[in-house]
N, CA and C of each residue as an Amber inpcrd file, in Angstrom:
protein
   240
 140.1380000 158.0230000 117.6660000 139.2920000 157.1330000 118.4220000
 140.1090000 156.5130000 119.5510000 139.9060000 156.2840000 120.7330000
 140.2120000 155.5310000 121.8420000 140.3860000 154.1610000 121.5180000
 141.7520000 153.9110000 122.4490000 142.3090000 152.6130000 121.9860000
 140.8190000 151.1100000 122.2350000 140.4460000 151.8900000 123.7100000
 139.0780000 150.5270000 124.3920000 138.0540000 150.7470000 123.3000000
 138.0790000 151.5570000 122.4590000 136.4950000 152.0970000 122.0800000
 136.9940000 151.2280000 120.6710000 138.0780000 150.5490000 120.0750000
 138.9470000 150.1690000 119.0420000 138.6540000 148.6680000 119.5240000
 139.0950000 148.0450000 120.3240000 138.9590000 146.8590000 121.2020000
 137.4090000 146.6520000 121.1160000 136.7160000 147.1350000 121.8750000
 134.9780000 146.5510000 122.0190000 134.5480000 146.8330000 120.4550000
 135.0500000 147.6220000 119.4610000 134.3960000 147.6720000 118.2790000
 135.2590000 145.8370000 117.4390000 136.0020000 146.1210000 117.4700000
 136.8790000 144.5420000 116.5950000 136.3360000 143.2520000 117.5930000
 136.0680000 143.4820000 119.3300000 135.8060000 141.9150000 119.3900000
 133.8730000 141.8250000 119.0060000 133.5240000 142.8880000 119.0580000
 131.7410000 142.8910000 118.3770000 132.0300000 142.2000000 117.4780000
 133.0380000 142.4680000 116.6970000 132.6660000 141.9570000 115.1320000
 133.1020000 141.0480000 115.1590000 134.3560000 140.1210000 116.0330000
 134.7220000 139.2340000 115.9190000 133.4750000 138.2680000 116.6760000
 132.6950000 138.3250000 117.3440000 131.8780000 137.6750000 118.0870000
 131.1460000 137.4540000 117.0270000 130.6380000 138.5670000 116.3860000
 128.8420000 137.9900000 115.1960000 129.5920000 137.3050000 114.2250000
 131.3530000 137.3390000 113.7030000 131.4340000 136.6180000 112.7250000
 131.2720000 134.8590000 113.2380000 132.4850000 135.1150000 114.3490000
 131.6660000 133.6870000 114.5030000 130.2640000 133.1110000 115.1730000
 129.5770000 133.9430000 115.2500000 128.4300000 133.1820000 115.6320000
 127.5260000 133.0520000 114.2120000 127.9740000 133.9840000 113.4230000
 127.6900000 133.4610000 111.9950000 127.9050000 132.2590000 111.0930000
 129.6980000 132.1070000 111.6090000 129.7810000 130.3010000 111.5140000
 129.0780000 129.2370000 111.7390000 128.6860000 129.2810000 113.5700000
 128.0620000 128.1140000 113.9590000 127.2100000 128.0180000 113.7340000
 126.4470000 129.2180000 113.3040000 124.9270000 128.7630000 112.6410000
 125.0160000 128.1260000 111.6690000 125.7580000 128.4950000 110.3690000
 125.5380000 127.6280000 109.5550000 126.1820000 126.4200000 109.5830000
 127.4730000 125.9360000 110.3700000 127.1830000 124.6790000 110.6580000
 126.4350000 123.8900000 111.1820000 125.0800000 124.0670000 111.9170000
 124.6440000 123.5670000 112.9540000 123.2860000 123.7610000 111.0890000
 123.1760000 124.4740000 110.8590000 122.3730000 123.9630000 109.8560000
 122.6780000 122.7420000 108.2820000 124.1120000 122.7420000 108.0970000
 123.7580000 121.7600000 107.3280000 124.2040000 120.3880000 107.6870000
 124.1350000 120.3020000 109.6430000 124.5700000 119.5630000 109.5840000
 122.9220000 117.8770000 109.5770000 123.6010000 117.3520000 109.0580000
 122.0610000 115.8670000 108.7820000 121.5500000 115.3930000 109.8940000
 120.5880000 115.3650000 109.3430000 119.3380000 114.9810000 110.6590000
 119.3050000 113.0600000 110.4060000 119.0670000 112.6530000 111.4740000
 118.8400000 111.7040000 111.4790000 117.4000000 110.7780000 111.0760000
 117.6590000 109.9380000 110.5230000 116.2760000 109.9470000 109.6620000
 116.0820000 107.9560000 110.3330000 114.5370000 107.5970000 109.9710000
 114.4520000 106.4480000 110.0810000 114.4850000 105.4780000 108.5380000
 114.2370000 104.1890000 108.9050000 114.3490000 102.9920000 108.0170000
 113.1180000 103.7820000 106.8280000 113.1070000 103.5780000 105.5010000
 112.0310000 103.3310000 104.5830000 112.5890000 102.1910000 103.1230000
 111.5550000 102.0480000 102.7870000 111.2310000 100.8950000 101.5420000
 110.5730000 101.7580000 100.7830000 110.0410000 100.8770000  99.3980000
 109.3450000 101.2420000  98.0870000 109.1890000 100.0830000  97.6500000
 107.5970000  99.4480000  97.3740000 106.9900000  98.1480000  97.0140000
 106.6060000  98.8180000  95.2370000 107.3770000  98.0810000  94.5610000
 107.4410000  98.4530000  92.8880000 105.9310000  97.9790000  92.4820000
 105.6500000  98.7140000  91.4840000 104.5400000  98.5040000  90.3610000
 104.8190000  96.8920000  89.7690000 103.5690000  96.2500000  90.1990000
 103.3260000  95.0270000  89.6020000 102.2570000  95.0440000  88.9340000
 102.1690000  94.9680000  87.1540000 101.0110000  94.7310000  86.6240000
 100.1490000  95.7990000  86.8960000  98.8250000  95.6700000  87.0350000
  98.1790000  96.2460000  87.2950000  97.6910000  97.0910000  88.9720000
  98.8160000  96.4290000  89.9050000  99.1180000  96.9530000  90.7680000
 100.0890000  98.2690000  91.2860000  99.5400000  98.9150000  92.2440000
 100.2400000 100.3220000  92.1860000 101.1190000  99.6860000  93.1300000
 102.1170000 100.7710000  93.2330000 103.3550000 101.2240000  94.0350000
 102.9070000 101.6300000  95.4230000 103.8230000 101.4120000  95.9140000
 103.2120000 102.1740000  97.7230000 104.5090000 102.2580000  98.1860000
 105.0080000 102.6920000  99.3050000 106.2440000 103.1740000  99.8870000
 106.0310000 104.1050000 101.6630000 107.0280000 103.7820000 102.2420000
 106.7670000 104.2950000 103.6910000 108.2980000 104.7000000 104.2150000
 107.9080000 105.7630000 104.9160000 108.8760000 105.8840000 105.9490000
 109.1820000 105.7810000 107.7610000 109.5730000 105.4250000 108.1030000
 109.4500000 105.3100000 109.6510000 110.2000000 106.1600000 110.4460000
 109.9840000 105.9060000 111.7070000 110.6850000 106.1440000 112.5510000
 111.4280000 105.7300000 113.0950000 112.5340000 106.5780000 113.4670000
 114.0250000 106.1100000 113.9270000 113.9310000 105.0820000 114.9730000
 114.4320000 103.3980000 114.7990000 113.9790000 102.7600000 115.7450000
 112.6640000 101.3640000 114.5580000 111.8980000 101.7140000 113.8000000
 111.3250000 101.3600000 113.6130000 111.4230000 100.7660000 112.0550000
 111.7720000  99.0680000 111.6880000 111.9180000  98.8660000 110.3220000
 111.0210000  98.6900000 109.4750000 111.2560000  99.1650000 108.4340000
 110.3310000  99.5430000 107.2540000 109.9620000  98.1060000 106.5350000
 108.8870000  97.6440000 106.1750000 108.2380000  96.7330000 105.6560000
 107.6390000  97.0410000 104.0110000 108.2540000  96.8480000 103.2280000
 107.5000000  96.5540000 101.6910000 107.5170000  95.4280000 100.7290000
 106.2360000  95.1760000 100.4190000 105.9960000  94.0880000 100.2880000
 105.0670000  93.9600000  98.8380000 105.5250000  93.8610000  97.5870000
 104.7540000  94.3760000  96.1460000 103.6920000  93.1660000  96.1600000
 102.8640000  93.8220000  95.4450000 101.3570000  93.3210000  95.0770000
 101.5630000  91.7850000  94.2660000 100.6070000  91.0420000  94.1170000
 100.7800000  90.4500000  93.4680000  99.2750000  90.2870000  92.2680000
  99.8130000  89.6710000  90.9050000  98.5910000  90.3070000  89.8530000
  98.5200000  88.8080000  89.5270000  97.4330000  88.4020000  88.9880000
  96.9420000  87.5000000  87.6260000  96.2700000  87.6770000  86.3880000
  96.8100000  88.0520000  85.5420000  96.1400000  88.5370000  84.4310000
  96.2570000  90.2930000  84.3760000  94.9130000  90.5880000  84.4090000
  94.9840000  92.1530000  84.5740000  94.4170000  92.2920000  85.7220000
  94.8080000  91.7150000  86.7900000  93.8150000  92.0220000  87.9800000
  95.2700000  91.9960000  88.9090000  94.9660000  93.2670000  89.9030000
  95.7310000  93.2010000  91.1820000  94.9170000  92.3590000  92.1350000
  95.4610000  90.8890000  92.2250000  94.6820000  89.9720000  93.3610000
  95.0410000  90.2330000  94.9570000  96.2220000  90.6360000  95.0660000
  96.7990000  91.1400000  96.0420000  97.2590000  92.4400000  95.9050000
  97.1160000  93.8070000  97.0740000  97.4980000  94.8480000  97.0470000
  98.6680000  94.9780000  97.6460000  99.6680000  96.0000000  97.0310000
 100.9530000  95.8180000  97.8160000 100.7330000  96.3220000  99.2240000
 101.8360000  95.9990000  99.9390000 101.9490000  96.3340000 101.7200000
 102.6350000  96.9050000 101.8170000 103.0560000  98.5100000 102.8190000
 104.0310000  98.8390000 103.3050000 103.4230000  99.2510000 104.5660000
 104.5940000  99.1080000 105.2690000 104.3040000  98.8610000 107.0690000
 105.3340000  99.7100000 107.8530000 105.2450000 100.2080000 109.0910000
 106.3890000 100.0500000 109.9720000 106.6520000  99.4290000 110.8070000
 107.4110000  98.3950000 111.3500000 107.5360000  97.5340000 112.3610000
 107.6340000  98.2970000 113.4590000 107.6070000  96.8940000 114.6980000
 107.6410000  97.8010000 116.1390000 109.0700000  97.4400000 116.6480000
C-alpha cells in the first residue's frame, strides 16, 4: 500500500475517533435547570409541586386542614 494512501487511511480514523469523543461529552454534559419546590401532604390535603424556569423562583406553599377537611388547598407557583 502507498505511504499517502497509509496517512489519509490513519488520520480518517483518527478524526471519527475523536469526533466520537466530543459527542459524548457534549452529551453528558448538565443542562441547566430552573428553581422547583414540593408542598407536603397535610391531612386530608394533597401534595402539589412545580418546576420553573431558569430565572423564575419556585413558590410552595402546603394546605392547611381542620379536622378531616382540607380548608385550604396547597399552592405552588412560579414567581416573576
Amino acid at each position: 500500500m502507498n505511504v499517502a494512501v497509509r496517512m489519509v487511511v490513519l488520520l480518517l480514523v483518527a478524526a471519527m475517533i475523536a469526533s466520537c469523543g466530543t459527542k459524548r461529552t457534549r452529551a453528558t454534559k448538565p443542562s441547566a435547570s430552573g428553581s422547583s419546590c414540593v408542598a407536603p401532604v397535610v391531612g386530608p390535603c394533597p401534595s402539589c409541586s412545580i418546576s420553573c424556569q431558569i430565572g423564575k423562583p419556585a413558590s410552595c406553599l402546603p394546605g392547611e386542614a381542620t379536622g378531616p377537611t382540607c380548608t385550604t388547598p396547597p399552592a405552588c407557583k412560579c414567581g416573576e
